[in-house]
N, CA, C and O of each residue as an XYZ file, in Angstrom:
452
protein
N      64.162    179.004    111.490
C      65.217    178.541    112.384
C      66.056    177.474    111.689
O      65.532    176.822    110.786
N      67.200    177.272    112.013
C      67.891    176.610    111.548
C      67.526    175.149    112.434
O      67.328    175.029    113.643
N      67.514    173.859    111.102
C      67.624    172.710    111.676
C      68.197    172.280    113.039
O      67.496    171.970    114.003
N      69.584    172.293    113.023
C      70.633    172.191    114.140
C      70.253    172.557    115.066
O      70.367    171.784    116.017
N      69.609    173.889    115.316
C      69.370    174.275    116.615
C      67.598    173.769    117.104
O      67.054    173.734    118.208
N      67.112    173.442    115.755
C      65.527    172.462    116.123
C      66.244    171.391    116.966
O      66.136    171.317    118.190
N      66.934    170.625    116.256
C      67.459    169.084    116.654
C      68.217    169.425    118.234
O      68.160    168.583    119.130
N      68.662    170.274    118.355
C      69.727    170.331    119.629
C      68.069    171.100    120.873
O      68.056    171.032    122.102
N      67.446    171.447    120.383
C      66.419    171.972    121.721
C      65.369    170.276    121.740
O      64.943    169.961    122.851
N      65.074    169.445    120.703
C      64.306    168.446    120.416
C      65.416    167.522    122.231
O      65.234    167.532    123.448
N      66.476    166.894    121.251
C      67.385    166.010    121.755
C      67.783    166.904    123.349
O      68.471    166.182    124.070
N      67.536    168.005    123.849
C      67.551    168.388    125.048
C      66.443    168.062    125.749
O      66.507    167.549    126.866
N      65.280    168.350    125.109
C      63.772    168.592    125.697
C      63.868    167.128    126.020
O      63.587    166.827    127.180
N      64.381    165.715    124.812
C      64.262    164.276    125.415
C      65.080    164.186    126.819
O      64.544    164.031    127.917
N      66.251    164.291    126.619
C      66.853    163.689    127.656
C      66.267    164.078    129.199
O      66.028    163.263    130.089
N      66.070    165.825    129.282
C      65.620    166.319    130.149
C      63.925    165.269    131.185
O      63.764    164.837    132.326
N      62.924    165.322    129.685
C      62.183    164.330    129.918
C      62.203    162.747    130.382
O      61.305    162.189    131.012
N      63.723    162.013    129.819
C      63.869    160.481    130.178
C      64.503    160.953    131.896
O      64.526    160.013    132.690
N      64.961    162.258    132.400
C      65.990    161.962    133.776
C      64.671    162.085    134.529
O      64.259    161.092    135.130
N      64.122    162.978    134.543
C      63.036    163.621    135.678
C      61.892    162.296    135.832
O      61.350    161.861    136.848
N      61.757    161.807    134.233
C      60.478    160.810    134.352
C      60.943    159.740    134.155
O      60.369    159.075    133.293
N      62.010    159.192    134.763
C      62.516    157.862    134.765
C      61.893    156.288    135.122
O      62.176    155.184    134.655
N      60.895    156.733    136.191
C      59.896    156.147    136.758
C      58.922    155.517    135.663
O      58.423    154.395    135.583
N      58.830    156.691    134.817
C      57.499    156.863    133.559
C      58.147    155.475    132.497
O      57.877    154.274    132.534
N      59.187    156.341    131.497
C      60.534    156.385    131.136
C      60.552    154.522    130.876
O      59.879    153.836    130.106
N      61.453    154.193    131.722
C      62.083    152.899    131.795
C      61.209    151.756    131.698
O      61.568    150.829    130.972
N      60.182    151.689    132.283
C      59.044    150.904    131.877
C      58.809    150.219    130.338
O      58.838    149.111    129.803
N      58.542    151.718    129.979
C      58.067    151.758    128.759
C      58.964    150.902    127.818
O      58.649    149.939    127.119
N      60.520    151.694    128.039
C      61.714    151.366    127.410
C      61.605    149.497    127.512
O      61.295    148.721    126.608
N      61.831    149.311    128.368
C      61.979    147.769    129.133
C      60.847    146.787    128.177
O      61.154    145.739    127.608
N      59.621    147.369    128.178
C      58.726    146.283    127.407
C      58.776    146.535    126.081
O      58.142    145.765    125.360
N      59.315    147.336    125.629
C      59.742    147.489    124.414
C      60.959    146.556    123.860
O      60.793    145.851    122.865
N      61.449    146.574    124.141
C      62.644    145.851    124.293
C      62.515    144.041    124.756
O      63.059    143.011    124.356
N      61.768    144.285    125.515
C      61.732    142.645    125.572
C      60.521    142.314    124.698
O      60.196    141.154    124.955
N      59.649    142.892    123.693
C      58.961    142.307    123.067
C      59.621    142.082    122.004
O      59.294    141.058    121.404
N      60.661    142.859    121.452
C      61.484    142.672    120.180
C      62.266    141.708    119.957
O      62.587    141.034    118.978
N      62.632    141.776    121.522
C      63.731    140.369    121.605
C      63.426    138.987    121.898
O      64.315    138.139    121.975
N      61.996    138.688    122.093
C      61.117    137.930    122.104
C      60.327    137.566    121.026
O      59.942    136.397    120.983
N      60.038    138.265    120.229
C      59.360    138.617    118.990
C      60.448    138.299    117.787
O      60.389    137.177    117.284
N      61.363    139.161    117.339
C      61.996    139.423    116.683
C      63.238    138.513    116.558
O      63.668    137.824    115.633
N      63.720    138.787    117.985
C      65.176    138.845    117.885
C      65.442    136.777    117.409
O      65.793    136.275    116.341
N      65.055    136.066    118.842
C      64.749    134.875    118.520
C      64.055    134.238    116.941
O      64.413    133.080    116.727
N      63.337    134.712    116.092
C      63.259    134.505    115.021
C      64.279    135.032    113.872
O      64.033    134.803    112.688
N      65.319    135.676    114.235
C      66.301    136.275    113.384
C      67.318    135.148    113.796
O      67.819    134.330    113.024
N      67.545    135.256    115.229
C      68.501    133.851    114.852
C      68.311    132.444    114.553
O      69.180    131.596    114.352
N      66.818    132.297    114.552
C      66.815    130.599    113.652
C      66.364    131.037    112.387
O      65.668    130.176    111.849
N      66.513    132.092    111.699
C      66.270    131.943    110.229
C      68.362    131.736    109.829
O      68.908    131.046    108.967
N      68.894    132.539    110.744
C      70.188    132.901    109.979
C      70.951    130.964    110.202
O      71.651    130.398    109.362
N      70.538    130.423    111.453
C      71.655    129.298    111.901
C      70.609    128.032    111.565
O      71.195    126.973    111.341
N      69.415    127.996    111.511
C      68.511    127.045    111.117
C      67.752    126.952    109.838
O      66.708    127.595    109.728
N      68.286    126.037    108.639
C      67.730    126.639    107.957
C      66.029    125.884    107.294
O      65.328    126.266    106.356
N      65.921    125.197    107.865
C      64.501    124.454    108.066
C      63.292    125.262    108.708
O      62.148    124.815    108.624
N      63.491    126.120    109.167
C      63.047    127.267    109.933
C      61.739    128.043    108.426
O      62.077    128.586    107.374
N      60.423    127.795    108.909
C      58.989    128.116    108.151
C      58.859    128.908    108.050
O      59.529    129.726    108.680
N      57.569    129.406    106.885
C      57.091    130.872    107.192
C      56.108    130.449    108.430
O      56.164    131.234    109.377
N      55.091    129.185    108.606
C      54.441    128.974    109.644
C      55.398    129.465    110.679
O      55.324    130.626    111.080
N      56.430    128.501    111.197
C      56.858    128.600    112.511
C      57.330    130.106    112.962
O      57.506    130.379    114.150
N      57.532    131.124    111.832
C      58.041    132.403    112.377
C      56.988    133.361    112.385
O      57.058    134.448    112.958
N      55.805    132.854    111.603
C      54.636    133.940    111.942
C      54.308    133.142    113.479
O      54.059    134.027    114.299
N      54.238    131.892    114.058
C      53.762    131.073    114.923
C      54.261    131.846    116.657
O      53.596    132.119    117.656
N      55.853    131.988    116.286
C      56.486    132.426    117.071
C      56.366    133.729    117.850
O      56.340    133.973    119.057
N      56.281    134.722    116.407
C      55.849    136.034    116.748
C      54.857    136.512    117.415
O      54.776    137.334    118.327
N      53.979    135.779    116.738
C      52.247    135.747    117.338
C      52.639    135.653    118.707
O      53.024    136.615    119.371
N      52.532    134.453    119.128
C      53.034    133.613    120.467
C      54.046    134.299    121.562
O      54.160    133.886    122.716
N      54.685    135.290    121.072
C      55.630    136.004    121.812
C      55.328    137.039    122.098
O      55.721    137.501    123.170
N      54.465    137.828    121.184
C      53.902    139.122    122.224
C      53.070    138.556    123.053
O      53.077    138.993    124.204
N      52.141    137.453    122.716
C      51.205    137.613    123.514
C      51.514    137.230    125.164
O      51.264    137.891    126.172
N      52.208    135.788    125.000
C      53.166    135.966    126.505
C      53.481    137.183    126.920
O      52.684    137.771    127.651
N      54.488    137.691    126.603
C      54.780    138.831    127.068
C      53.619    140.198    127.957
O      53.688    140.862    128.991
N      52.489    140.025    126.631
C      51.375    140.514    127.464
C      50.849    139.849    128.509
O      50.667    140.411    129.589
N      50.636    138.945    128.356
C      49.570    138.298    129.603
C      50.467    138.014    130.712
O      50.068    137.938    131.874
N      52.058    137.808    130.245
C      52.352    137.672    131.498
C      53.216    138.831    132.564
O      53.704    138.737    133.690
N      53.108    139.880    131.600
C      53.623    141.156    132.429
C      52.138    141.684    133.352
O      52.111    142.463    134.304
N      51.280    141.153    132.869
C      49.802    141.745    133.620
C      49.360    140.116    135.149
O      48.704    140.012    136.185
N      49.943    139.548    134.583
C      49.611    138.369    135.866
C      50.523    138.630    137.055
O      51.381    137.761    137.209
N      50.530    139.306    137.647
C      51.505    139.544    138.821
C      52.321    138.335    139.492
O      53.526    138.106    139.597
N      50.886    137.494    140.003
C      51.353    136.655    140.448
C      52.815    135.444    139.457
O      53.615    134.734    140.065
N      52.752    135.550    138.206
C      54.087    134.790    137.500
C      54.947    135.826    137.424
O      56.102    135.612    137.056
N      54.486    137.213    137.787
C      55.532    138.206    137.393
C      56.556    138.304    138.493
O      57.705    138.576    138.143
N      56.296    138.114    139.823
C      56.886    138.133    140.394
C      58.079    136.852    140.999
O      59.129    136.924    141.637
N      57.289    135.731    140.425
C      58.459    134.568    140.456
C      58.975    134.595    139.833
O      59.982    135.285    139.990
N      58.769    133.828    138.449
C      59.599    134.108    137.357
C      59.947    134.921    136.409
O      58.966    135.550    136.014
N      61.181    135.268    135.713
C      61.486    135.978    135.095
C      60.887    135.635    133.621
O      61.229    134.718    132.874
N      59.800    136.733    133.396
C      59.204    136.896    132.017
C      59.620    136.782    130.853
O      58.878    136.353    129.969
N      60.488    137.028    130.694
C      61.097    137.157    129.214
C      61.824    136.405    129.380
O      62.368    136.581    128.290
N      62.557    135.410    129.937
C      63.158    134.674    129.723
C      62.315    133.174    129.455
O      62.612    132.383    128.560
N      60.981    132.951    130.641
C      60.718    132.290    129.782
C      59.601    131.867    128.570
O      59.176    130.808    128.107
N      59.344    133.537    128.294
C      59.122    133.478    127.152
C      60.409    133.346    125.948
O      60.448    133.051    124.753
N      61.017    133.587    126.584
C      61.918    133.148    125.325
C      62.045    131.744    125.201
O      61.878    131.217    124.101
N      62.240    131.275    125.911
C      61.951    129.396    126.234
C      60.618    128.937    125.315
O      60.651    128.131    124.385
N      59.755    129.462    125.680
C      58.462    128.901    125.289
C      58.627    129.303    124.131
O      59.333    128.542    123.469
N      58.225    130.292    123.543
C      58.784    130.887    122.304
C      59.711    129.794    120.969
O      59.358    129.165    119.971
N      61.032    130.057    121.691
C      62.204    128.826    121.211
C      61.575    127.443    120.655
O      61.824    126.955    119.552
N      60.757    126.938    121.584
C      60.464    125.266    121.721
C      58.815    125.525    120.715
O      58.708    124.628    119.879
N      57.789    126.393    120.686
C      56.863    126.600    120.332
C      57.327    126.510    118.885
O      56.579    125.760    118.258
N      58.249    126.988    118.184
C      58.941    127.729    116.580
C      59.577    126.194    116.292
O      59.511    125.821    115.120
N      60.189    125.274    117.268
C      60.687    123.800    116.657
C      59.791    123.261    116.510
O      60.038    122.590    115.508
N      58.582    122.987    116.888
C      57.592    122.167    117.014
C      56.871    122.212    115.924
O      56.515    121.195    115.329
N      56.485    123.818    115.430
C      55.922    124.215    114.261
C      56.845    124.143    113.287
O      56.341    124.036    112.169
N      58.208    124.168    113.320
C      58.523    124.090    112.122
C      58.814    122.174    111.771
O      59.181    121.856    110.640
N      58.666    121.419    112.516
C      58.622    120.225    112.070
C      57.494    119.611    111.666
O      57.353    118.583    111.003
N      56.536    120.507    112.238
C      55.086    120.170    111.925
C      54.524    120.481    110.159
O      53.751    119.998    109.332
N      55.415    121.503    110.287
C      54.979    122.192    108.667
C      56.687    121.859    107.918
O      56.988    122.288    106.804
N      57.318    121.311    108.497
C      58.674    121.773    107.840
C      58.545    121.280    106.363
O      57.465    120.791    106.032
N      59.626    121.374    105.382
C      59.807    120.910    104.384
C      60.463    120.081    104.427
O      61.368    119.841    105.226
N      59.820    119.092    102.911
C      60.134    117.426    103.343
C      61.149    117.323    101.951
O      60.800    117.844    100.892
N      62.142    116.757    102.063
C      63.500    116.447    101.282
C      64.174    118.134    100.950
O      64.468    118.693     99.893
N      64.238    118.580    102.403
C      65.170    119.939    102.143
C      66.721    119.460    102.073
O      67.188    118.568    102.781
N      67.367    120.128    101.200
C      69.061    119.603    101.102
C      69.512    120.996    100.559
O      68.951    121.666     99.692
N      70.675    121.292    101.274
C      71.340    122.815    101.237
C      72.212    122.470    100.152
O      73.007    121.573     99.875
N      71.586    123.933     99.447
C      72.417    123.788     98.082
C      73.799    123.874     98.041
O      74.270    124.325     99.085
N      74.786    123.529     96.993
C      76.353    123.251     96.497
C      76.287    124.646     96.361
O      75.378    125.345     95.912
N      77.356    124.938     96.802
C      77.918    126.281     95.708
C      79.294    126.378     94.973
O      79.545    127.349     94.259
């Protein structure tokens, strides 16, 4: 069979699967997504705008950010007041300054170019 028509029955069979099982579906999508952007995303922007920013404090962060994310998508009771990912992103944020002053480097000065 030709590729094209693999890829065009594949990319049907998905979509067909994300409408019907949306229920299933979106969940999944959703914690995916907020672990990256919790995880990931927040450590991409203090490496690019901070540049004091550790290898401690970004393994510190990462660690620290799924695991919120886990424990607190399973605690109902915080799940339903507050919004999870946001403040894991908070905690997260303030957890990565703390460590990186703790470990930071001492007489850092940004180079001339």
């Amino acid at each position: 069979m030709n590729y094209v028509v693999i890829g065009f029955f594949t990319c049907l069979f998905c979509v067909l699967f994300a409408i019907f099982l949306i229920k299933l579906v979106y969940p999944l999508v959703s914690s995916a997504w907020s672990g990256l952007s919790v995880s990931f995303g927040l450590i991409m922007l203090l490496l690019l705008k901070w540049k004091v920013t550790t290898k401690q404090g970004v393994l510190a962060g990462m660690i620290i950010g799924c695991w919120l994310l886990f424990v607190r998508s399973h605690v109902k009771f915080l799940d339903n007041n507050i919004f999870h990912r946001f403040t894991a992103f908070i905690l997260v944020f303030l957890l990565v300054i703390v460590v990186n002053k703790i470990t930071g480097r001492k007489n850092y000065s940004v180079p001339e170019e």
